[in-house]
C-alpha positions in Angstrom: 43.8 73.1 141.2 43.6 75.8 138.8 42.4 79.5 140.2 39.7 81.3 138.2 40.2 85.0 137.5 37.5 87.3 137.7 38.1 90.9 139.0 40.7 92.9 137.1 42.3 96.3 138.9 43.7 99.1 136.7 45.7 101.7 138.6 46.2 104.7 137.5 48.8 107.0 139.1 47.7 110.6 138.7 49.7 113.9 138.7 47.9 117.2 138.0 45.8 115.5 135.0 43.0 118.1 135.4 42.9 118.1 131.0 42.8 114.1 130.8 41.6 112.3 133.8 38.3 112.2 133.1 38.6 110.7 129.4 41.2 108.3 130.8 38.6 106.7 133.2 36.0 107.0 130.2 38.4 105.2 128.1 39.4 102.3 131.1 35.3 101.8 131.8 35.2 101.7 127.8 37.6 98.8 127.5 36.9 95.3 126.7 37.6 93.2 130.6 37.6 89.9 128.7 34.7 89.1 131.1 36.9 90.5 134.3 35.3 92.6 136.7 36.5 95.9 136.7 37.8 98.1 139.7 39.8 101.0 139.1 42.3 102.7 141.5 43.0 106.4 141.2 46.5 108.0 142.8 46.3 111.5 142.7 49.9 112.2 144.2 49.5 115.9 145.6 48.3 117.1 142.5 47.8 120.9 142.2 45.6 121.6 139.8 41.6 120.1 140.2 42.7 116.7 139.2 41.0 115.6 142.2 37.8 116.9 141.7 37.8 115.9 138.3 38.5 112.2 139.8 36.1 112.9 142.6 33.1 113.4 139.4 34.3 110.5 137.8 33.2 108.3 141.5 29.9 109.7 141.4 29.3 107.9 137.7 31.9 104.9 138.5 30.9 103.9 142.3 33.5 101.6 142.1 36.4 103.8 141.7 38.5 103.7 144.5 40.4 107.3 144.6 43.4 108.0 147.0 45.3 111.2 147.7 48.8 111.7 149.1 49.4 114.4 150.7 52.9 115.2 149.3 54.1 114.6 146.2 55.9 110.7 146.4 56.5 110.0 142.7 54.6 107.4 139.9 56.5 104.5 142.4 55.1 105.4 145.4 51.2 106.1 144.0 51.9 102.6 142.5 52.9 100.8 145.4 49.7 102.8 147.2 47.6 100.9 144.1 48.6 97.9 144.8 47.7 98.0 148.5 44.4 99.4 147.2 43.9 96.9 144.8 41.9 93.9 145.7 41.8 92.5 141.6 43.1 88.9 140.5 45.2 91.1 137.7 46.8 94.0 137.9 46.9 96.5 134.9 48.7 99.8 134.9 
């Protein structure tokens, strides 16, 4: 039996993007899915600059942005390995 994929999850690990954040989610909504649905998980991993409200705007527009925050900062391995447990896609993309 052969599985059909239809939601795709792109993680994004974030650390003090304030600058880019926003275009990067602009650019990820922007992208062709290939017919996927599209979820996207955000990692901001302690940043210190507004990263998180930037993110936080991006949610109002993208409802379907799933946005987590660690407290302290864990490295680009641990906000992936939070992704993935956020993630609920067929594919992963990161």
């Amino acid at each position: 039996m052969t599985k059909t994929l239809s939601t795709l999850s792109v993680i994004i690990p974030c650390f003090n993007e304030e600058k880019t954040i926003a275009s990067v989610i602009e650019r990820v909504t922007d992208a062709d899915t290939l017919g996927l649905e599209l979820g996207i998980v955000i990692v901001d991993d302690a940043s210190t600059d507004g990263s998180s409200d930037r993110i936080l705007e991006c949610a109002v527009k993208y409802p379907s942005l799933i946005h987590h925050a660690h407290e302290t900062n864990q490295g680009k391995g641990a906000a992936l390995i939070t992704g993935f447990a956020q993630a609920s896609g067929d594919v992963f993309l990161f």
